[in-house]
PyMOL Python script that loads the backbone (N, CA, C, O; Angstrom):
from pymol import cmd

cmd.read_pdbstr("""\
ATOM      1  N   UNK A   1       3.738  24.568  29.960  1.00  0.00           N
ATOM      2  CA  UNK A   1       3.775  23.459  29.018  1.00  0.00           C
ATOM      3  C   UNK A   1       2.658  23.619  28.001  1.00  0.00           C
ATOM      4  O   UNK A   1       1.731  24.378  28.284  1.00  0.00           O
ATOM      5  N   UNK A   2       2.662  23.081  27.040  1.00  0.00           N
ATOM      6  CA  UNK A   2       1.851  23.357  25.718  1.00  0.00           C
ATOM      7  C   UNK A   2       1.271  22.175  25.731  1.00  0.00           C
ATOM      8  O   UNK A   2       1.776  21.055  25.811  1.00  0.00           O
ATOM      9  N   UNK A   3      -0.352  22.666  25.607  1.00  0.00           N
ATOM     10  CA  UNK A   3      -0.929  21.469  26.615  1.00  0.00           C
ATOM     11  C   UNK A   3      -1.819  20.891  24.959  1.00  0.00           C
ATOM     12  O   UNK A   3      -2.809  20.164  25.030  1.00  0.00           O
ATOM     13  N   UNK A   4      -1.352  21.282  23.837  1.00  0.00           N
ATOM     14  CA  UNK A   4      -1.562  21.133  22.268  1.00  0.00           C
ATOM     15  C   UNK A   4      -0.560  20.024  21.596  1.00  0.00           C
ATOM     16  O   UNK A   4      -0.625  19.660  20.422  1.00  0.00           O
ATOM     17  N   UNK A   5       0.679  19.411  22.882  1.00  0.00           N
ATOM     18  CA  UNK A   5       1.475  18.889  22.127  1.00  0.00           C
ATOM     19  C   UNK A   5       1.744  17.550  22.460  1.00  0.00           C
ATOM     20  O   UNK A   5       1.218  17.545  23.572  1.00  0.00           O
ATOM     21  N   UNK A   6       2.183  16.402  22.307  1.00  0.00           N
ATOM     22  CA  UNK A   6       2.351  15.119  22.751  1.00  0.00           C
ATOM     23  C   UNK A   6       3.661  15.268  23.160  1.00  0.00           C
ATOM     24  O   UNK A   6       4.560  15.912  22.620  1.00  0.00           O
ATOM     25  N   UNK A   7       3.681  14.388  24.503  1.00  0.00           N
ATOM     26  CA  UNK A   7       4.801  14.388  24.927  1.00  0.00           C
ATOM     27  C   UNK A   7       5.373  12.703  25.402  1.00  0.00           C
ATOM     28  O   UNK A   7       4.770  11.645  25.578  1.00  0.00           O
ATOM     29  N   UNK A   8       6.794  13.094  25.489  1.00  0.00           N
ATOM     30  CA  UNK A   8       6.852  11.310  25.387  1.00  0.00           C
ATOM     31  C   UNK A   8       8.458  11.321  26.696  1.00  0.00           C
ATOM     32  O   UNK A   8       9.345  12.169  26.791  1.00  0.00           O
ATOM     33  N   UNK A   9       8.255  10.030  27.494  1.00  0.00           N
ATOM     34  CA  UNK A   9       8.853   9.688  27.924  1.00  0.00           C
ATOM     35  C   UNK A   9       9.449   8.272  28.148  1.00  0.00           C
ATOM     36  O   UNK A   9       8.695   7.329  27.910  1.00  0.00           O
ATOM     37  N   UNK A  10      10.533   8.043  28.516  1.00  0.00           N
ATOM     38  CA  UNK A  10      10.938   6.674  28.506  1.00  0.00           C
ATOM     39  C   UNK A  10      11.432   6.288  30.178  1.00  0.00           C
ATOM     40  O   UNK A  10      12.036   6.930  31.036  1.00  0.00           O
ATOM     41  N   UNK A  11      10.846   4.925  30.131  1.00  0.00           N
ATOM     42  CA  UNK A  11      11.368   5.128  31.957  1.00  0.00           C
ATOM     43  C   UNK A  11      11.227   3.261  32.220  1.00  0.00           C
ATOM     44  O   UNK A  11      10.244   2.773  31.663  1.00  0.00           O
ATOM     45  N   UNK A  12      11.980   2.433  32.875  1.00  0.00           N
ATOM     46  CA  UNK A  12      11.756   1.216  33.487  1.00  0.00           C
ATOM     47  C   UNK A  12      11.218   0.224  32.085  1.00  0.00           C
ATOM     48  O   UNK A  12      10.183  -0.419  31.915  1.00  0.00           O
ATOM     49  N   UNK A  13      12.211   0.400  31.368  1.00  0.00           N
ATOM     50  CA  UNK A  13      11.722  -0.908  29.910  1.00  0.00           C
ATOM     51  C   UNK A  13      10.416  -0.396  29.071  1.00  0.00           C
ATOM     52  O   UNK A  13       9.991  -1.228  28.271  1.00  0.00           O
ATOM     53  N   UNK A  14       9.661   0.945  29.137  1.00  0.00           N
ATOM     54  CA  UNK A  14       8.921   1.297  28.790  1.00  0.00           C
ATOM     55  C   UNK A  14       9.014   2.631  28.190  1.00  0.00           C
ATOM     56  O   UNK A  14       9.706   3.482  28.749  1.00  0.00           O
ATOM     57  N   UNK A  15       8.172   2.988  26.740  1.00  0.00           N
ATOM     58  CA  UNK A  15       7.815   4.207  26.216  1.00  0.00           C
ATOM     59  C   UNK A  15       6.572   5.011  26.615  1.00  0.00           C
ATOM     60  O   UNK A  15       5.592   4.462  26.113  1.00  0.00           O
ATOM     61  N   UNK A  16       6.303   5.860  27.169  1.00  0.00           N
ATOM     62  CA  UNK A  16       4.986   6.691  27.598  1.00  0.00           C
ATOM     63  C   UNK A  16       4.736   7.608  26.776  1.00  0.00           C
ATOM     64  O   UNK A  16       5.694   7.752  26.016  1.00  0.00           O
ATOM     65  N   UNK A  17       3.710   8.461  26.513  1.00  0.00           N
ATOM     66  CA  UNK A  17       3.490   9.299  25.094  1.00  0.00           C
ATOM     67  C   UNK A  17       2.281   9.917  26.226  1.00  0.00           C
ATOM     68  O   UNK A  17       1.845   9.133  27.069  1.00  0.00           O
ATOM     69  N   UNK A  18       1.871  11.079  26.197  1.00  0.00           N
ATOM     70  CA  UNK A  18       0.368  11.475  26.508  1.00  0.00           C
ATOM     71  C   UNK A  18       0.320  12.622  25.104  1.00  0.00           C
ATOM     72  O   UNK A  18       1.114  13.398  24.572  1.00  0.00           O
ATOM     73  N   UNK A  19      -1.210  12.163  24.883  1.00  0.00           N
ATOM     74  CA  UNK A  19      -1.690  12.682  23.524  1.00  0.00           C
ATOM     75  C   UNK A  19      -2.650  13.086  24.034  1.00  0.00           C
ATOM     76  O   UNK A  19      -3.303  12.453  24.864  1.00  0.00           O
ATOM     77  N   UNK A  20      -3.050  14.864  23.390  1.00  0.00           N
ATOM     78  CA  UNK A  20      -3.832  15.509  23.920  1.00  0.00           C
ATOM     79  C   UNK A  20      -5.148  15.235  22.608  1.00  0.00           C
ATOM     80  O   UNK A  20      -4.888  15.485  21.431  1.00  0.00           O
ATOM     81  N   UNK A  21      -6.468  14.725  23.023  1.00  0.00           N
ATOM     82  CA  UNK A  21      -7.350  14.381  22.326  1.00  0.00           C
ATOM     83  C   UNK A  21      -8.725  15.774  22.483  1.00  0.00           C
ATOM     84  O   UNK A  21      -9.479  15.893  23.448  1.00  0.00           O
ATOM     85  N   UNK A  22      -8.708  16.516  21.443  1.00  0.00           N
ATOM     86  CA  UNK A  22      -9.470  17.446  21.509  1.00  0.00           C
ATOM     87  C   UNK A  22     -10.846  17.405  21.896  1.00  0.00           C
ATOM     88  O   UNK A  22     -11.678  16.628  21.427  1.00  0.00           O
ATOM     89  N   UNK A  23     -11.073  18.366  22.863  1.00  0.00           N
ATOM     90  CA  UNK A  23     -12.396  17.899  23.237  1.00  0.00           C
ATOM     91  C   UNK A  23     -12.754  16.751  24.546  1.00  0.00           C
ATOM     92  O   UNK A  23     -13.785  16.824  25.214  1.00  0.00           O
ATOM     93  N   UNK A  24     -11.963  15.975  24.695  1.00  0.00           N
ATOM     94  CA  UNK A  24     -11.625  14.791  25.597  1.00  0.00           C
ATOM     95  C   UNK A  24     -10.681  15.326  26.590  1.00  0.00           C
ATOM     96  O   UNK A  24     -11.141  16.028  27.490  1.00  0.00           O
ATOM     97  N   UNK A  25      -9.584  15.116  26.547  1.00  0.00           N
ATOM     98  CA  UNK A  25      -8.593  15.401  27.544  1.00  0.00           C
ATOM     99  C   UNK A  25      -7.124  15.040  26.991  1.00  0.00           C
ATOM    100  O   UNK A  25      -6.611  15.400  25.932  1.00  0.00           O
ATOM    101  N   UNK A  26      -6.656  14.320  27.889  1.00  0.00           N
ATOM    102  CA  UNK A  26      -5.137  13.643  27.551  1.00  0.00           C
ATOM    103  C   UNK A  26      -5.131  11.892  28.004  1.00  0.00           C
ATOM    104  O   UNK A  26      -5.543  11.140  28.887  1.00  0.00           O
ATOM    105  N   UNK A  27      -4.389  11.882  26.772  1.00  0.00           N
ATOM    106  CA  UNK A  27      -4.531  10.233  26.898  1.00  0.00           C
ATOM    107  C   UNK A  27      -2.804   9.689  27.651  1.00  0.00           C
ATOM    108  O   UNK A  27      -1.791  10.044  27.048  1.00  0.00           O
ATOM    109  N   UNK A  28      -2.701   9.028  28.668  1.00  0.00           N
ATOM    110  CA  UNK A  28      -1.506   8.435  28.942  1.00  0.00           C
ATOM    111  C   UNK A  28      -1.389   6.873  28.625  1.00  0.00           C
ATOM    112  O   UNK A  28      -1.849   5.871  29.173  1.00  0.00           O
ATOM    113  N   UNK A  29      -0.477   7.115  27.371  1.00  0.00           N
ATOM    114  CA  UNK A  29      -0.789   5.466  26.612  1.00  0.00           C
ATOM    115  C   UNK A  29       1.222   4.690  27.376  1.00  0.00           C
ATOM    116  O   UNK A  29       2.316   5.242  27.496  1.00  0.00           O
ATOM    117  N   UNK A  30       0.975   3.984  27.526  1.00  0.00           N
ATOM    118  CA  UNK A  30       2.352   3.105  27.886  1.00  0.00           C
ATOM    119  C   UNK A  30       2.431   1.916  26.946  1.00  0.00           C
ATOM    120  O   UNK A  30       1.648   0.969  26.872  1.00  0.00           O
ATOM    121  N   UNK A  31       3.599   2.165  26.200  1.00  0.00           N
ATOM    122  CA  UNK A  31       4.107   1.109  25.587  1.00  0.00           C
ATOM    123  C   UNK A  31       5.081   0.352  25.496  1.00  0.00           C
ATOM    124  O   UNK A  31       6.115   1.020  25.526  1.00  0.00           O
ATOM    125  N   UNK A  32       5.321  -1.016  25.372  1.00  0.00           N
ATOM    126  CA  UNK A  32       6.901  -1.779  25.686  1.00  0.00           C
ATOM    127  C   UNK A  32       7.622  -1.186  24.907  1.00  0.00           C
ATOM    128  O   UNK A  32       7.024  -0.753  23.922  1.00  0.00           O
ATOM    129  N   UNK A  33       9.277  -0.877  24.977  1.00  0.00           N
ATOM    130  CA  UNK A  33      10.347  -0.540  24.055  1.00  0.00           C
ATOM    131  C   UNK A  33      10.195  -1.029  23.280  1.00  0.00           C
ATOM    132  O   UNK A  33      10.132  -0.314  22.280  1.00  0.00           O
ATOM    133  N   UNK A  34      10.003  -2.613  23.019  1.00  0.00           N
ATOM    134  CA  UNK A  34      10.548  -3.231  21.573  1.00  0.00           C
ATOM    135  C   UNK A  34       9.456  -3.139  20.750  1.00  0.00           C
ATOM    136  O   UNK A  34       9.428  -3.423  19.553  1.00  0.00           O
ATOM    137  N   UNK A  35       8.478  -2.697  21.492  1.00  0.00           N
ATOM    138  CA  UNK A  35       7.124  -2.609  20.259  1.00  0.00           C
ATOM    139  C   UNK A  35       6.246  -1.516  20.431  1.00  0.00           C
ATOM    140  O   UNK A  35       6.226  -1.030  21.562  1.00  0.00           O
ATOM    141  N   UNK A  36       5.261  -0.845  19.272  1.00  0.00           N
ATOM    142  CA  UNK A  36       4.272  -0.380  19.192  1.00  0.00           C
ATOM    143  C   UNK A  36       3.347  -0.528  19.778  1.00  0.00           C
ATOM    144  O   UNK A  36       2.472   0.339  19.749  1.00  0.00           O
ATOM    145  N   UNK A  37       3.181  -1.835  20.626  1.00  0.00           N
ATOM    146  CA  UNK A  37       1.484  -1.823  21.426  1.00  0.00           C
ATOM    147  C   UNK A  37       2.046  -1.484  22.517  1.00  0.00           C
ATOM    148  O   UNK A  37       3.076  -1.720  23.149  1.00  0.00           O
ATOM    149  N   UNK A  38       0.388  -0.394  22.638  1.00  0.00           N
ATOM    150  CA  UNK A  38       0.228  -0.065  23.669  1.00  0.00           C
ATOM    151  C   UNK A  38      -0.330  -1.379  24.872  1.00  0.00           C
ATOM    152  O   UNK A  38      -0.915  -2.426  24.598  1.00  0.00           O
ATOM    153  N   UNK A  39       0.115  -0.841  26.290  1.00  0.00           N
ATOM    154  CA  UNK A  39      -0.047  -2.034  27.027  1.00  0.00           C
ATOM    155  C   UNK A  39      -0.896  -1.235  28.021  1.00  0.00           C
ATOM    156  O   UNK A  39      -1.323  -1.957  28.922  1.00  0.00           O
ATOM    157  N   UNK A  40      -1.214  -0.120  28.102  1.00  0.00           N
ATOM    158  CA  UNK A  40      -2.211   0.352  29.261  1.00  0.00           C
ATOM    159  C   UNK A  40      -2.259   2.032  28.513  1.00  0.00           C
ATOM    160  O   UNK A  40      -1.336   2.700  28.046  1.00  0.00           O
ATOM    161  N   UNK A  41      -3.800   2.351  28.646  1.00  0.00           N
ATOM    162  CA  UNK A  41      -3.824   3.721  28.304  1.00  0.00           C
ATOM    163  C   UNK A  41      -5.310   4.398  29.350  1.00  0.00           C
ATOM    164  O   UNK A  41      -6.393   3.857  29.575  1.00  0.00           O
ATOM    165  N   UNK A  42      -4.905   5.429  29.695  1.00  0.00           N
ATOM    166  CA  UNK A  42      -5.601   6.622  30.627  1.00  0.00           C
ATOM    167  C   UNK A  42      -5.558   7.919  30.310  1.00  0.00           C
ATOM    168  O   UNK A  42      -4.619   8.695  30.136  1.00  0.00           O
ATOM    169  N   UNK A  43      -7.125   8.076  30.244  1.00  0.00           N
ATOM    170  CA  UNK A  43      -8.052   9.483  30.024  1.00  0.00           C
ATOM    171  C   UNK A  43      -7.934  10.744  31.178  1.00  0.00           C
ATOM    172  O   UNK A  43      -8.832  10.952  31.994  1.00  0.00           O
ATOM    173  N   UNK A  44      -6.937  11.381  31.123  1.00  0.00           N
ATOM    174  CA  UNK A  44      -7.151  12.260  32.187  1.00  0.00           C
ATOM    175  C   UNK A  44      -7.709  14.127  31.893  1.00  0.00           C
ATOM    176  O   UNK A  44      -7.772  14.541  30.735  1.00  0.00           O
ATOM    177  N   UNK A  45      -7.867  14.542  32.429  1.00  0.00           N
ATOM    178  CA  UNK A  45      -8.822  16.018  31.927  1.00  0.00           C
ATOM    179  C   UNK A  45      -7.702  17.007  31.826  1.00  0.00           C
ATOM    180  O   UNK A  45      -8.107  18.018  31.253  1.00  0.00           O
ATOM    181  N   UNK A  46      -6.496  17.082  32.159  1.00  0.00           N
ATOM    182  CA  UNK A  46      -5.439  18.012  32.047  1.00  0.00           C
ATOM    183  C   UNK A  46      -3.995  17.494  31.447  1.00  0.00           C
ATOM    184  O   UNK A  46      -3.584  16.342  31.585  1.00  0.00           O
ATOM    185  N   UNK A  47      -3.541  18.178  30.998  1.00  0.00           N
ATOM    186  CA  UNK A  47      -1.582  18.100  30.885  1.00  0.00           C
ATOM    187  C   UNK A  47      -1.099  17.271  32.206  1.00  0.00           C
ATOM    188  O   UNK A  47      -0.661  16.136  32.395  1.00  0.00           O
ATOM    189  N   UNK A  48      -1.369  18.302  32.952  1.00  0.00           N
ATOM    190  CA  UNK A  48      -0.461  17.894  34.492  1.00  0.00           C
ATOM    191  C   UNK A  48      -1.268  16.279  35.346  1.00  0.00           C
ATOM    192  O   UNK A  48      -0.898  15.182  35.762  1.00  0.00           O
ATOM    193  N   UNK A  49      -2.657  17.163  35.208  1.00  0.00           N
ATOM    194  CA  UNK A  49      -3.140  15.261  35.978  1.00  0.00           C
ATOM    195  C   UNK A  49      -2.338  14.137  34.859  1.00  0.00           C
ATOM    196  O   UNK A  49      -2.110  13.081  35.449  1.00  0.00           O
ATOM    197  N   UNK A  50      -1.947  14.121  33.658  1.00  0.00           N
ATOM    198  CA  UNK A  50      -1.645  13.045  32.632  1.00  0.00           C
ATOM    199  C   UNK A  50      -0.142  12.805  33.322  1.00  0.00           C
ATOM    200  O   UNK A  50       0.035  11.683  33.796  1.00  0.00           O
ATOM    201  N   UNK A  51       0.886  13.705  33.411  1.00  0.00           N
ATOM    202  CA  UNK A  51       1.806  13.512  34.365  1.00  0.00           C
ATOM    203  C   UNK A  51       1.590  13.024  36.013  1.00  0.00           C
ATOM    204  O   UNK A  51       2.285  12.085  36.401  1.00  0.00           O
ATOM    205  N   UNK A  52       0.956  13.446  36.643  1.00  0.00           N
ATOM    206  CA  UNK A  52       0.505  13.003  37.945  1.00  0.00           C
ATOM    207  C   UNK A  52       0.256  11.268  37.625  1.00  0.00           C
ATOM    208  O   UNK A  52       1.029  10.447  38.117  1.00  0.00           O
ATOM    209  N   UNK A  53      -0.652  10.939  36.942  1.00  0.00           N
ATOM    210  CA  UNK A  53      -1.090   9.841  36.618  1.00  0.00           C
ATOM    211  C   UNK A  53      -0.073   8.641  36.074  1.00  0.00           C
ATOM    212  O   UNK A  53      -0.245   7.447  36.321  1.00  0.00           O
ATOM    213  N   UNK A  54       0.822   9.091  35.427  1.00  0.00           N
ATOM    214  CA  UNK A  54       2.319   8.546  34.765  1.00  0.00           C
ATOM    215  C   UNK A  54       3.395   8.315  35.982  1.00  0.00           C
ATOM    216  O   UNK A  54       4.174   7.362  35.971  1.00  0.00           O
ATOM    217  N   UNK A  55       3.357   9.191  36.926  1.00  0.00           N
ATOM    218  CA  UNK A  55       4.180   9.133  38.122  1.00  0.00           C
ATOM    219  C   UNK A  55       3.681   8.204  39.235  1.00  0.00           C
ATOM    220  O   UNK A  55       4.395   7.418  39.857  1.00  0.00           O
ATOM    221  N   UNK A  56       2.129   8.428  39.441  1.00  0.00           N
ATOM    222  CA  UNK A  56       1.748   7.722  40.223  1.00  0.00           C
ATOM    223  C   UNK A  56       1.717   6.687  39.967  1.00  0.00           C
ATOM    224  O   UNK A  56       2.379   5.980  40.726  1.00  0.00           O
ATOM    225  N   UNK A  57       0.953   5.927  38.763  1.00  0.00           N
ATOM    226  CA  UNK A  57       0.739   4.578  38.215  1.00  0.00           C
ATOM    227  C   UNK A  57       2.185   3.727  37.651  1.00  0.00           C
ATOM    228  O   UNK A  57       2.491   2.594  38.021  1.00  0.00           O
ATOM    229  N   UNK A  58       2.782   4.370  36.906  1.00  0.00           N
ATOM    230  CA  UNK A  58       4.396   3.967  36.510  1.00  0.00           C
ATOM    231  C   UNK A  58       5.913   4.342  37.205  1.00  0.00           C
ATOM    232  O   UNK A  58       7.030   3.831  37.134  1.00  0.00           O
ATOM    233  N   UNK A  59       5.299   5.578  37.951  1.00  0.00           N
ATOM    234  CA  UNK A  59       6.954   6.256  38.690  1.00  0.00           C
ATOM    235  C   UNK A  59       7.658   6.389  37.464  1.00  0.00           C
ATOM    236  O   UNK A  59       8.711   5.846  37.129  1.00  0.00           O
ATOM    237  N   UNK A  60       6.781   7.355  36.705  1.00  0.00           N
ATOM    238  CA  UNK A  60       7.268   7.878  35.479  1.00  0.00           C
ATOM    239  C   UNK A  60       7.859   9.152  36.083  1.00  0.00           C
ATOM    240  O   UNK A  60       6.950   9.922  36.390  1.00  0.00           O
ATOM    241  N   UNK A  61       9.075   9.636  36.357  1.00  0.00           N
ATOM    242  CA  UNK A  61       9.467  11.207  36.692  1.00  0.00           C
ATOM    243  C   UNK A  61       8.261  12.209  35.921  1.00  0.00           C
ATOM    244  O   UNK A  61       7.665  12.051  34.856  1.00  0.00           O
ATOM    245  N   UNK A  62       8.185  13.360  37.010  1.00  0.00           N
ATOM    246  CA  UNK A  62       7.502  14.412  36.248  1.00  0.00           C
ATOM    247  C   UNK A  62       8.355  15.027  35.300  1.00  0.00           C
ATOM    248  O   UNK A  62       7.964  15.288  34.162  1.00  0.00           O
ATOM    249  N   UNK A  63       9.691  15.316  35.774  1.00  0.00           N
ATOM    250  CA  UNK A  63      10.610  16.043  34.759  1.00  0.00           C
ATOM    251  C   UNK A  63      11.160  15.084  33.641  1.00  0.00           C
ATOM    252  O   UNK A  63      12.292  15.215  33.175  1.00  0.00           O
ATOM    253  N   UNK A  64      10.363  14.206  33.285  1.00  0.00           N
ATOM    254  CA  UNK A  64      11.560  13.314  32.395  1.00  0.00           C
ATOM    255  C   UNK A  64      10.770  13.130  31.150  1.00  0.00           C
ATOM    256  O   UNK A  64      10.893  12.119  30.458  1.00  0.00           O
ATOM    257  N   UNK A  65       9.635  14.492  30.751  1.00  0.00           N
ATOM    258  CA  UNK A  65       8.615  14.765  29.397  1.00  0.00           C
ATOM    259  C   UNK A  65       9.407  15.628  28.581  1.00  0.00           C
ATOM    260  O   UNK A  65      10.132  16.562  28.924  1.00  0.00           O
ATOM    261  N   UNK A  66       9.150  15.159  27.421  1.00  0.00           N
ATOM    262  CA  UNK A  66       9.765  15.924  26.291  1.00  0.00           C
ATOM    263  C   UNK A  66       8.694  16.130  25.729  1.00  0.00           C
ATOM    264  O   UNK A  66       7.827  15.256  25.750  1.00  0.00           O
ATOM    265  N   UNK A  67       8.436  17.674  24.910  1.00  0.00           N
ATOM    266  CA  UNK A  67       7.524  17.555  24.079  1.00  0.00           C
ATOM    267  C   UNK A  67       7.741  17.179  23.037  1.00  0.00           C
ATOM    268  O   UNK A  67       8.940  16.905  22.979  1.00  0.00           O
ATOM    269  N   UNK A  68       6.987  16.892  21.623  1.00  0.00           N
ATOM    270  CA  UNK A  68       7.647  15.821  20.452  1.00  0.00           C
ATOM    271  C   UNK A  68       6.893  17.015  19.384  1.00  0.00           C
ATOM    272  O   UNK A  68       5.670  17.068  19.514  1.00  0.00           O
ATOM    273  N   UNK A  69       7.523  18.000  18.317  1.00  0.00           N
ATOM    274  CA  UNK A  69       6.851  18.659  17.658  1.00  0.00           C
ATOM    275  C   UNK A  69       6.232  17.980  16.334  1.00  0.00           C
ATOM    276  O   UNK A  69       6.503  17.000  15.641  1.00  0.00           O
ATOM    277  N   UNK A  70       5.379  18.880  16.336  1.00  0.00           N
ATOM    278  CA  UNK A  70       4.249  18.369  15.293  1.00  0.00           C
ATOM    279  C   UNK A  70       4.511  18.363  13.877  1.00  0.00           C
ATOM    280  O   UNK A  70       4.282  19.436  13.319  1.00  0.00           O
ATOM    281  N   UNK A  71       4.864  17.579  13.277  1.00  0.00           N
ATOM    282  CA  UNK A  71       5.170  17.215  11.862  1.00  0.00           C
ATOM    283  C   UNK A  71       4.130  18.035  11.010  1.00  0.00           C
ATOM    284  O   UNK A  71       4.130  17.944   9.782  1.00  0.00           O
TER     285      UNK A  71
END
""", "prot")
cmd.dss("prot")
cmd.show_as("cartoon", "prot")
cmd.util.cbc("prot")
cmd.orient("prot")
């Protein structure tokens, strides 16, 4: 996985996104469908802990990330 790219998932009335913040890590931000705010976001040090963290905390599937290319 391309650990340079944001990836986004949708799961249980919710949008998930992890954004890789240079220097920092990966951010796992969760947001409601019908809107833009974010409703909970987590700093994790890898790609995969940001998935681990999405599964554990939301029972976000690991396989259910898309990566989203960079405009």
């Amino acid at each position: 996985m391309q650990s340079g790219t944001t990836h986004i998932a949708h799961h249980a009335h919710h949008r998930y996104e992890i954004v890789p913040e240079s220097d920092v890590g990966f951010y796992v931000i969760r947001y409601a469908d019908s809107t833009d705010k974010s409703t909970y976001d987590y700093l994790q040090d890898t790609l995969e802990m940001a998935m681990e963290c999405a599964h554990e905390e939301f029972a976000v599937p690991i396989g259910s990330w898309t990566p989203v290319p960079k405009k």
